[in-house]
Backbone as XML, in Angstrom:
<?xml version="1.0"?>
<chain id="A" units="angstrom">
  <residue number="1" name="UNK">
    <atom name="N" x="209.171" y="79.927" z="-9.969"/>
    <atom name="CA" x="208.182" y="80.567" z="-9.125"/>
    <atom name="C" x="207.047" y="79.576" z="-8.895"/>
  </residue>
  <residue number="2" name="UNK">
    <atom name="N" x="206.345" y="79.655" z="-7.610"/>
    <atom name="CA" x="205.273" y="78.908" z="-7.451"/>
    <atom name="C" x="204.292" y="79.681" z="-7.136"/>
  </residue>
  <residue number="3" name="UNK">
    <atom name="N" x="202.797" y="79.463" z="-7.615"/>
    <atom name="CA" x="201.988" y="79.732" z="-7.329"/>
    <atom name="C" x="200.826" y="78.810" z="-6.222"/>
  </residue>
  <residue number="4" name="UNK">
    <atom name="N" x="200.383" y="79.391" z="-5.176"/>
    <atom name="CA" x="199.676" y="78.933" z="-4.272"/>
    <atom name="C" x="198.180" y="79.164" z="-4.537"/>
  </residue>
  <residue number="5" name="UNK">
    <atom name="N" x="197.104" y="78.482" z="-4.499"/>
    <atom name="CA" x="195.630" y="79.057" z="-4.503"/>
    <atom name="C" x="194.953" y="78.324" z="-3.817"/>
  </residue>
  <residue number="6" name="UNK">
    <atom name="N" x="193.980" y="79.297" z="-3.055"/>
    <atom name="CA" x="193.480" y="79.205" z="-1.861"/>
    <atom name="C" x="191.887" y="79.658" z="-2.495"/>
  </residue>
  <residue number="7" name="UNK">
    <atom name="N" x="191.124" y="78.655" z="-2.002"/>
    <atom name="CA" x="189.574" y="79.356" z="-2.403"/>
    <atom name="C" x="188.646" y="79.022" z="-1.198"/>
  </residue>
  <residue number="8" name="UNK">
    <atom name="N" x="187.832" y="79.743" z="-0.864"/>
    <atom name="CA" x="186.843" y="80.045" z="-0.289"/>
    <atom name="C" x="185.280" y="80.726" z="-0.429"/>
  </residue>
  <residue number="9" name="UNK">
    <atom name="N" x="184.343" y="80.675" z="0.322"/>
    <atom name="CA" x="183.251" y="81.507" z="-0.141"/>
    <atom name="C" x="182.034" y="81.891" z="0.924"/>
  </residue>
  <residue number="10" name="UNK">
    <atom name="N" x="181.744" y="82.621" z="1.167"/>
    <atom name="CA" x="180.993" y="83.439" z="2.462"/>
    <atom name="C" x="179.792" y="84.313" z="1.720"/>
  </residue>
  <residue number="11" name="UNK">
    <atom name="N" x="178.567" y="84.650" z="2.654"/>
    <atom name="CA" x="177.653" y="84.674" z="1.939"/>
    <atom name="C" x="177.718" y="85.938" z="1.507"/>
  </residue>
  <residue number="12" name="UNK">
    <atom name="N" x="176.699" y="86.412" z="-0.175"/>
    <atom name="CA" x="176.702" y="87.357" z="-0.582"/>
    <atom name="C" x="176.816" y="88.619" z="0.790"/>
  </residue>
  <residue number="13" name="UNK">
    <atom name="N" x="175.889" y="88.647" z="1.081"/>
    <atom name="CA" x="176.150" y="89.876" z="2.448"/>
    <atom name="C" x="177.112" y="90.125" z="2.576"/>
  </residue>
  <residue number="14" name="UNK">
    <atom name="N" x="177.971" y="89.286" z="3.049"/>
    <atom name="CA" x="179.207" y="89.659" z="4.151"/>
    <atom name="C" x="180.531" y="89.841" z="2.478"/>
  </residue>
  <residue number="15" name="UNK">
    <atom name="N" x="180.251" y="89.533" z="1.494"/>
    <atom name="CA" x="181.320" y="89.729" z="0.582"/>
    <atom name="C" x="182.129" y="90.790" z="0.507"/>
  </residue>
  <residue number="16" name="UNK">
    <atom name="N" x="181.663" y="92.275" z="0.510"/>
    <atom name="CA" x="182.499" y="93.267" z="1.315"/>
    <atom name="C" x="183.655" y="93.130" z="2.438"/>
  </residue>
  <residue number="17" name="UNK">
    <atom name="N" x="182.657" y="93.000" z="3.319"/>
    <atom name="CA" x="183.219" y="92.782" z="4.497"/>
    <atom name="C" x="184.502" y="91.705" z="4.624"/>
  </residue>
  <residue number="18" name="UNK">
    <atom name="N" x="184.077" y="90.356" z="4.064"/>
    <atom name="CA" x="185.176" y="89.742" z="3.744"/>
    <atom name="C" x="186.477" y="90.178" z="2.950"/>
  </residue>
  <residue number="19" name="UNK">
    <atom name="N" x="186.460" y="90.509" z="2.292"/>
    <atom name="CA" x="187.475" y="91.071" z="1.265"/>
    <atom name="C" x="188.158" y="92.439" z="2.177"/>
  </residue>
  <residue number="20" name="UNK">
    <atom name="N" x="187.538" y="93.101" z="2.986"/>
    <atom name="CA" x="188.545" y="93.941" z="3.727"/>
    <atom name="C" x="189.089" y="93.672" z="5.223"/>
  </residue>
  <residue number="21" name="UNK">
    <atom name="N" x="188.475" y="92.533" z="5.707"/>
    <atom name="CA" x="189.217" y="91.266" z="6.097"/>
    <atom name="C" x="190.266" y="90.760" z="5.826"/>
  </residue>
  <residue number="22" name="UNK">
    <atom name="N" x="190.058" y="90.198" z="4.573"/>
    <atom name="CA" x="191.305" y="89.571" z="3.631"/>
    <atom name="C" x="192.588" y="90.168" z="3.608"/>
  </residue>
  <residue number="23" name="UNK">
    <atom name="N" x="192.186" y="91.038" z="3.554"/>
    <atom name="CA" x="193.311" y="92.520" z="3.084"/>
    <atom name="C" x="193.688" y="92.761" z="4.156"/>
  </residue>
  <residue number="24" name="UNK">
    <atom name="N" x="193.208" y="92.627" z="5.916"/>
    <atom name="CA" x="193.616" y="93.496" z="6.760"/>
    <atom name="C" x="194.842" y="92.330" z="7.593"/>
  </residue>
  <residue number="25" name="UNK">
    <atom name="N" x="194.231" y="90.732" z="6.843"/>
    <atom name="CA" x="194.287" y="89.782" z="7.360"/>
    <atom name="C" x="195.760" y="89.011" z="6.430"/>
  </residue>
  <residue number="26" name="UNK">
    <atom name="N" x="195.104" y="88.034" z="5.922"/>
    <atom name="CA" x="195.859" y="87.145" z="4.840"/>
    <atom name="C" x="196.536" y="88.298" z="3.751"/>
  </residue>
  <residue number="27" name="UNK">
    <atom name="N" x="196.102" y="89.008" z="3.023"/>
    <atom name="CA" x="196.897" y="89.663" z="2.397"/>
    <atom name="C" x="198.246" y="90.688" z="2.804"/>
  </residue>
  <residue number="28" name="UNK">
    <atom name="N" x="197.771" y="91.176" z="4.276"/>
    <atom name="CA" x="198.885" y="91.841" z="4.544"/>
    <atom name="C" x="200.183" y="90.910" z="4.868"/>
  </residue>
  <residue number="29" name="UNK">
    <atom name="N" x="199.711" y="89.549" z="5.615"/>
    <atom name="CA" x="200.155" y="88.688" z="6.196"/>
    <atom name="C" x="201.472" y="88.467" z="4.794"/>
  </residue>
  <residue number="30" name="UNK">
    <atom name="N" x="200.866" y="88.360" z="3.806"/>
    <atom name="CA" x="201.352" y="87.361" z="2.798"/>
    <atom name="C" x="202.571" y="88.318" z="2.054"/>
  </residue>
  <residue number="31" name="UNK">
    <atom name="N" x="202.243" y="90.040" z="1.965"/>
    <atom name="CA" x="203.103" y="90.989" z="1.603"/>
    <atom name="C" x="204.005" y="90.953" z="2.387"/>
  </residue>
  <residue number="32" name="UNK">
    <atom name="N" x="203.977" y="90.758" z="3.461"/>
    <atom name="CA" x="205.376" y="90.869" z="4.841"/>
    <atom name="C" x="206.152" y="89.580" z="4.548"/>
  </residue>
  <residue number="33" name="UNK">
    <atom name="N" x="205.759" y="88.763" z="3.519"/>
    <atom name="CA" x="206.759" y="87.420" z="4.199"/>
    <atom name="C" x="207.966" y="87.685" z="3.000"/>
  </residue>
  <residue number="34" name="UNK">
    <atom name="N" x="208.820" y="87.451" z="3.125"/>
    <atom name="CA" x="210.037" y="87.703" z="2.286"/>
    <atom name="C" x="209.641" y="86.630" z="1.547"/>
  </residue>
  <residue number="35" name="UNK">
    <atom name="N" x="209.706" y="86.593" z="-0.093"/>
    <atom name="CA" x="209.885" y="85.335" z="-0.734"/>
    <atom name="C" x="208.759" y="85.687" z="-1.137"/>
  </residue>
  <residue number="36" name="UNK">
    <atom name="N" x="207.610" y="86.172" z="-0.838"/>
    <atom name="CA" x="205.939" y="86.640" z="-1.821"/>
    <atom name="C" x="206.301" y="87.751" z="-3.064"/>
  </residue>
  <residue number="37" name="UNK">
    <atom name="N" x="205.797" y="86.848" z="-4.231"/>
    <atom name="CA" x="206.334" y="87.857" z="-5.326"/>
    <atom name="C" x="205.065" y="88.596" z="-5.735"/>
  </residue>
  <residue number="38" name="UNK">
    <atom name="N" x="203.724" y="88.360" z="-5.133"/>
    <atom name="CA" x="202.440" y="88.731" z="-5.128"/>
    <atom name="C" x="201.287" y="88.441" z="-5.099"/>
  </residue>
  <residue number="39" name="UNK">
    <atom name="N" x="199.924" y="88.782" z="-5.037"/>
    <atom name="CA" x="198.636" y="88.347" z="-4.142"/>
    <atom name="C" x="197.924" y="88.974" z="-5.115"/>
  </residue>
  <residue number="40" name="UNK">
    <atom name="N" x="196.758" y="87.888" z="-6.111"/>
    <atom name="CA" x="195.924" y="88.168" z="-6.678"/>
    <atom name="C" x="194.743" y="87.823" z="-5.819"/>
  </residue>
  <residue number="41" name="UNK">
    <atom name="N" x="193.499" y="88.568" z="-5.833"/>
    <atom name="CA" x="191.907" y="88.560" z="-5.075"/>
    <atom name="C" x="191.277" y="87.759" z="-6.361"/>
  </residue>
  <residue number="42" name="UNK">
    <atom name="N" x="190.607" y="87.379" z="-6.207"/>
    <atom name="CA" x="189.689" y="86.897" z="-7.714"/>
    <atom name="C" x="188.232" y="86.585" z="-6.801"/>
  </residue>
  <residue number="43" name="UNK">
    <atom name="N" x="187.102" y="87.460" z="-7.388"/>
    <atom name="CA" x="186.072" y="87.216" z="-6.744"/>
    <atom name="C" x="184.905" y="87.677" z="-7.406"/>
  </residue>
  <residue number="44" name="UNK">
    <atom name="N" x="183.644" y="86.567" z="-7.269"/>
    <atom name="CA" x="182.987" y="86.736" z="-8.303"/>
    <atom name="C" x="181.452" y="86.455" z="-7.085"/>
  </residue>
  <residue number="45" name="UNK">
    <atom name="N" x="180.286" y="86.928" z="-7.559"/>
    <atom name="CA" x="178.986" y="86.687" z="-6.753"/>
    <atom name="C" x="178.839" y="85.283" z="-7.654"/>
  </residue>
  <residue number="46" name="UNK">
    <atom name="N" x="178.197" y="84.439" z="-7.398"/>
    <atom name="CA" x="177.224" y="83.048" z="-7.624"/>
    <atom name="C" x="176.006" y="83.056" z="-6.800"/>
  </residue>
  <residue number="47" name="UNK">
    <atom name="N" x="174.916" y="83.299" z="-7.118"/>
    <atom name="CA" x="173.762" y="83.200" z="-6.465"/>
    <atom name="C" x="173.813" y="83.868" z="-5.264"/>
  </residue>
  <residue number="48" name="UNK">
    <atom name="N" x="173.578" y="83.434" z="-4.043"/>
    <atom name="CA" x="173.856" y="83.988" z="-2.527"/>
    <atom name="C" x="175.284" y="84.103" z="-1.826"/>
  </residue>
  <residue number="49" name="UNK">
    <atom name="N" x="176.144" y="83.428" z="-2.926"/>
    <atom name="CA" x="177.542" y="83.555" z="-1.858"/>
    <atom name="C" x="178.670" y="84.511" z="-3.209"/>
  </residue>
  <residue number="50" name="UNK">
    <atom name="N" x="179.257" y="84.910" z="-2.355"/>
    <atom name="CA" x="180.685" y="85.463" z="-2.595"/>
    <atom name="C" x="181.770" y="84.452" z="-2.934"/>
  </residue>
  <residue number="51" name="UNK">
    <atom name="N" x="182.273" y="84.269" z="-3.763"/>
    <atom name="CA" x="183.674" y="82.940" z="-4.039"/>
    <atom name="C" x="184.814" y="84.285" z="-3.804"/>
  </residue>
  <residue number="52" name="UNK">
    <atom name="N" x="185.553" y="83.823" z="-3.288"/>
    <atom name="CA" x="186.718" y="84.640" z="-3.453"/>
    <atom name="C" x="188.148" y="83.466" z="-3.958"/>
  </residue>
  <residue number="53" name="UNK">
    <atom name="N" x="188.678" y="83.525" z="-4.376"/>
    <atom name="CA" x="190.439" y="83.015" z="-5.151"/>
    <atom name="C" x="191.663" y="83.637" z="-5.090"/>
  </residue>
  <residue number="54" name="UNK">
    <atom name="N" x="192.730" y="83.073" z="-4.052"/>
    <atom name="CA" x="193.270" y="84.284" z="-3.504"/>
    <atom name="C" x="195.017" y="83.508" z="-4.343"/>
  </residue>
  <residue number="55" name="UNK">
    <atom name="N" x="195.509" y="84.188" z="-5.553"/>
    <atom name="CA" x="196.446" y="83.337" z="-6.025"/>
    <atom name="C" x="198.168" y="84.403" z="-5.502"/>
  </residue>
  <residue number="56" name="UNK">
    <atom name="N" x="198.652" y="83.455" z="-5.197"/>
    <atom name="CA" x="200.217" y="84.453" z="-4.147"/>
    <atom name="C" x="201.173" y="83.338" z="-4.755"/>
  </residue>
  <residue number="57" name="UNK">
    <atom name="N" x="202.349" y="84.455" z="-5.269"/>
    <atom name="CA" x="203.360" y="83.663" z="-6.346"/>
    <atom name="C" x="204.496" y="83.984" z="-5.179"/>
  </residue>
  <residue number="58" name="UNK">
    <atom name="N" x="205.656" y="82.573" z="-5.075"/>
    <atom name="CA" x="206.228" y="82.870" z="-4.259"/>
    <atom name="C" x="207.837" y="82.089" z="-4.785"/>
  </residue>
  <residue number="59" name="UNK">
    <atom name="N" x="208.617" y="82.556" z="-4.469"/>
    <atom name="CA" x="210.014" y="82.276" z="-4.756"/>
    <atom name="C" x="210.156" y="80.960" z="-4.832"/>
  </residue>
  <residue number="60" name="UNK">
    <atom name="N" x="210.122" y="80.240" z="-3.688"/>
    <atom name="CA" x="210.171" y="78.922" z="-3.244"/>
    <atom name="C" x="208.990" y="78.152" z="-1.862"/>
  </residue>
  <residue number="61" name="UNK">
    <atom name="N" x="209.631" y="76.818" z="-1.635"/>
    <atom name="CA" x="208.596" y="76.180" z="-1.245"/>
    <atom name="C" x="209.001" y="76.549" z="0.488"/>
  </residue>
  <residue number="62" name="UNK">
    <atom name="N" x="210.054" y="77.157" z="0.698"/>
    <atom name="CA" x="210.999" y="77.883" z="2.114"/>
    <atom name="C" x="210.480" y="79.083" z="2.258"/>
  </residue>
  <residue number="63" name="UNK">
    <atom name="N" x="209.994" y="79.986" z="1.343"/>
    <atom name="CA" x="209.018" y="81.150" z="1.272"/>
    <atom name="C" x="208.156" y="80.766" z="1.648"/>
  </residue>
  <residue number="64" name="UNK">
    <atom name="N" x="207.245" y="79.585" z="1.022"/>
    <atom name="CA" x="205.677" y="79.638" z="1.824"/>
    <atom name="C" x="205.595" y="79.132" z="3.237"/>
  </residue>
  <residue number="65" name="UNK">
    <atom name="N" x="206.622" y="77.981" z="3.462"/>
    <atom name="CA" x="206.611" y="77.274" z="4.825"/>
    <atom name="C" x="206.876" y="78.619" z="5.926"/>
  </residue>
  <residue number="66" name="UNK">
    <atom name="N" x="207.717" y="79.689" z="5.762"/>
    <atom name="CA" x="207.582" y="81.038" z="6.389"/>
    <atom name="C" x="206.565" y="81.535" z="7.036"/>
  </residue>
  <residue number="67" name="UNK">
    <atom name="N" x="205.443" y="81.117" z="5.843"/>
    <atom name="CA" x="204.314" y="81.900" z="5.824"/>
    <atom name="C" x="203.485" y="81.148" z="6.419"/>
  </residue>
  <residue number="68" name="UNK">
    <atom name="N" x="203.367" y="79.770" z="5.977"/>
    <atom name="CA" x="202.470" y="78.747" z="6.125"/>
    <atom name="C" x="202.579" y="77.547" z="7.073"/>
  </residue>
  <residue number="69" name="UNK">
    <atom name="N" x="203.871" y="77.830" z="7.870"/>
    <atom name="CA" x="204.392" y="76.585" z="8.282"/>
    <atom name="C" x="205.006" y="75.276" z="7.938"/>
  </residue>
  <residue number="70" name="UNK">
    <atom name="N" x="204.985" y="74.576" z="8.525"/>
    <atom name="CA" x="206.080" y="73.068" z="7.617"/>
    <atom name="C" x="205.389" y="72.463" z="6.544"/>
  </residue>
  <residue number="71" name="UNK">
    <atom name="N" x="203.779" y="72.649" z="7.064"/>
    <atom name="CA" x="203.228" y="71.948" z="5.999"/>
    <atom name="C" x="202.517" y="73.027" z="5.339"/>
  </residue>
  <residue number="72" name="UNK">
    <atom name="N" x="203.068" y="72.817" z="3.974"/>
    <atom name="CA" x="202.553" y="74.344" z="3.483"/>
    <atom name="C" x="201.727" y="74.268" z="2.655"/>
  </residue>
  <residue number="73" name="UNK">
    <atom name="N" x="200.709" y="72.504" z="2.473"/>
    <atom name="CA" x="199.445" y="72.367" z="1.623"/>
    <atom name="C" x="198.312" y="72.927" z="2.594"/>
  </residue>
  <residue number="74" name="UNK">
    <atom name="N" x="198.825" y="72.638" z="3.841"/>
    <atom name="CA" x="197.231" y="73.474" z="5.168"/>
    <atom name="C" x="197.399" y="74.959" z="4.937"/>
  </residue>
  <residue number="75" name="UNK">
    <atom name="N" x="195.969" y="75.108" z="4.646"/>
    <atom name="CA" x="195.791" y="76.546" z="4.077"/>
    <atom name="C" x="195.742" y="76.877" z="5.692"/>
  </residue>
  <residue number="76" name="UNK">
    <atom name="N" x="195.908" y="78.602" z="5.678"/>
    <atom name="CA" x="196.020" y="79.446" z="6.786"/>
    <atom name="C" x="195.149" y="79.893" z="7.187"/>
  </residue>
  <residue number="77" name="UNK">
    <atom name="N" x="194.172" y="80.051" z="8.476"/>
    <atom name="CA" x="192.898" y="80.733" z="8.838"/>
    <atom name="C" x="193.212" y="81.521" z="9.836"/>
  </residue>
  <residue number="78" name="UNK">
    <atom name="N" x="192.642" y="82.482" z="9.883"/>
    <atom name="CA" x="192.345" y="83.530" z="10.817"/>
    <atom name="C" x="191.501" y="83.483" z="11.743"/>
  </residue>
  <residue number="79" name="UNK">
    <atom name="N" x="191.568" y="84.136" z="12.916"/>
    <atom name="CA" x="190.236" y="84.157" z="14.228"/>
    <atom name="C" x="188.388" y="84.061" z="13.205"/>
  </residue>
  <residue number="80" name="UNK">
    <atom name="N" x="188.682" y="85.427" z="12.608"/>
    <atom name="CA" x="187.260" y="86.030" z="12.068"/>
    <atom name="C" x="186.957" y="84.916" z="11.277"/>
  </residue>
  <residue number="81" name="UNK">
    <atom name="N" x="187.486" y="83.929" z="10.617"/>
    <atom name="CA" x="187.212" y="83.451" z="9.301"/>
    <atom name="C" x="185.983" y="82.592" z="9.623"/>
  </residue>
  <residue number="82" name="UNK">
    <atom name="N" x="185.774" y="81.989" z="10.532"/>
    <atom name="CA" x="184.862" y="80.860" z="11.368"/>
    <atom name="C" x="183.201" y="82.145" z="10.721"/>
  </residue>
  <residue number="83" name="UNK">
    <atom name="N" x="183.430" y="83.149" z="11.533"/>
    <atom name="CA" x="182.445" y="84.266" z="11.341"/>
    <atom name="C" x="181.835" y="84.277" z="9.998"/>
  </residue>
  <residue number="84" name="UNK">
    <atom name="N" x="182.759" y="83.809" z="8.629"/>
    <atom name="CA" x="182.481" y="84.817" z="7.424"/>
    <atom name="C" x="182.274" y="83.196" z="6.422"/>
  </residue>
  <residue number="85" name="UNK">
    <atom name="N" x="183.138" y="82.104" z="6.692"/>
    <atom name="CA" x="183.048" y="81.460" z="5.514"/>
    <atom name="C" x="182.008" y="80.179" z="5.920"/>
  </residue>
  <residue number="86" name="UNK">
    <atom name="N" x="181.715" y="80.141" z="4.334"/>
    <atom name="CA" x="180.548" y="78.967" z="4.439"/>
    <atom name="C" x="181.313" y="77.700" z="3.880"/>
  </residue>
  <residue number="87" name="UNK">
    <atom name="N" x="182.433" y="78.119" z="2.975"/>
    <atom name="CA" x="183.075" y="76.783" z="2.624"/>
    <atom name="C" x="184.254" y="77.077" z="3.007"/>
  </residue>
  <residue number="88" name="UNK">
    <atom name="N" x="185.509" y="76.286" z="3.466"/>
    <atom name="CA" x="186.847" y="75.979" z="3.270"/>
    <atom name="C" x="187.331" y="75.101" z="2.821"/>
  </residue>
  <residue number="89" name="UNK">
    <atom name="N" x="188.206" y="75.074" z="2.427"/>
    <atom name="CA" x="189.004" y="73.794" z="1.871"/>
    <atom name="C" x="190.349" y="73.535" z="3.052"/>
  </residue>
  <residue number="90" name="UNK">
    <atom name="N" x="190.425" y="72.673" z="3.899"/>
    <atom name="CA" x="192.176" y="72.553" z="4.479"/>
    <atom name="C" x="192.650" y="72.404" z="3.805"/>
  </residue>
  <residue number="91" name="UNK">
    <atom name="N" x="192.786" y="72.560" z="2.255"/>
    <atom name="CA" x="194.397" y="72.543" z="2.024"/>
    <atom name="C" x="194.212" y="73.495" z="1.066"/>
  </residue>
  <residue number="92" name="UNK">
    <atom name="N" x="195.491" y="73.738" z="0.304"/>
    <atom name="CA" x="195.923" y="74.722" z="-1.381"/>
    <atom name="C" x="196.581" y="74.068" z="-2.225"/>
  </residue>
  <residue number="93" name="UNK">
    <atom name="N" x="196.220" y="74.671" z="-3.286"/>
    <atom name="CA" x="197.747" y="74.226" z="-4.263"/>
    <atom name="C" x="198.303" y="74.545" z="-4.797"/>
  </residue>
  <residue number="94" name="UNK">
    <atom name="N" x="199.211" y="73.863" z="-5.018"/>
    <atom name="CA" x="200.327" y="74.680" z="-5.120"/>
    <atom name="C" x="200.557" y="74.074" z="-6.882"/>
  </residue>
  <residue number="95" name="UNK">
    <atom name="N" x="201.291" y="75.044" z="-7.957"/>
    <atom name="CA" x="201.565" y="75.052" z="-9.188"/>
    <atom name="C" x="202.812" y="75.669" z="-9.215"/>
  </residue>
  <residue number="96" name="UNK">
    <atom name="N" x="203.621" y="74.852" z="-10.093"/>
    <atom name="CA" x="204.896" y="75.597" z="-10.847"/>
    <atom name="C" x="204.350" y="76.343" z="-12.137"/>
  </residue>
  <residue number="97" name="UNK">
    <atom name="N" x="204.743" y="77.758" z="-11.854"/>
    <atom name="CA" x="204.627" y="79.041" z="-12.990"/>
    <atom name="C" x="205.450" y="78.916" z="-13.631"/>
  </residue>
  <residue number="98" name="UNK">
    <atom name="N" x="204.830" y="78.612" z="-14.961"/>
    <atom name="CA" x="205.380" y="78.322" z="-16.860"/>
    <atom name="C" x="205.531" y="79.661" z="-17.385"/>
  </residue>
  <residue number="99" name="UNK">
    <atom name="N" x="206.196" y="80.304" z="-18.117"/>
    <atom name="CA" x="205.813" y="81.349" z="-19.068"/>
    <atom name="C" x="206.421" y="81.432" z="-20.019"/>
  </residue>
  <residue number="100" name="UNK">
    <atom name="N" x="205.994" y="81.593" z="-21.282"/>
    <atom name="CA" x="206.226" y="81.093" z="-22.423"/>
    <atom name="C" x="206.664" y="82.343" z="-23.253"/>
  </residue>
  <residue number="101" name="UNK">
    <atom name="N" x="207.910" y="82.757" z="-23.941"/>
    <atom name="CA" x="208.112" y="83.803" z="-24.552"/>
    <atom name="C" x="207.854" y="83.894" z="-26.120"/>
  </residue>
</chain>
């Protein structure tokens, strides 16, 4: 399994708002793609902005290119996102999921 993480951060205000964005946006996006084994939110206030950490475990690296296209380190943006974020990163990364019994 691989895990993908994507971080971003938009100002305290709009942190709501973002996050049901996310959800209406990238998260639904990411439940529809065959090969998503699931979509963690991780989001915390820091001073004036909102961080959000969006971690999506996925079968293979043919699952995310689905999702993400050929190159599947360019993270994915939406119309609204220009509106909401103060930082982006172009790319993600990507991790092979260990689990230890």
């Amino acid at each position: 399994m691989i895990a993908r993480v994507w971080r971003g951060a938009v100002a305290a205000a709009d942190g709501d708002a973002y996050a049901g964005y996310l959800e209406e946006t990238g998260v639904a996006d990411y439940r529809a793609t065959p090969g998503n084994r699931g979509v963690h939110v991780l989001r915390r206030e820091v001073d004036d902005r909102t961080e959000f950490v969006l971690v999506t475990f996925w079968d293979s690296t043919e699952a995310i290119a689905a999702f993400a296209g050929d190159d599947i380190d360019a993270a994915v943006y939406y119309e609204e996102d220009d509106r909401y974020l103060l930082d982006r990163d172009p790319h993600v990364a990507h991790y092979t999921v260990t689990t230890f019994d």
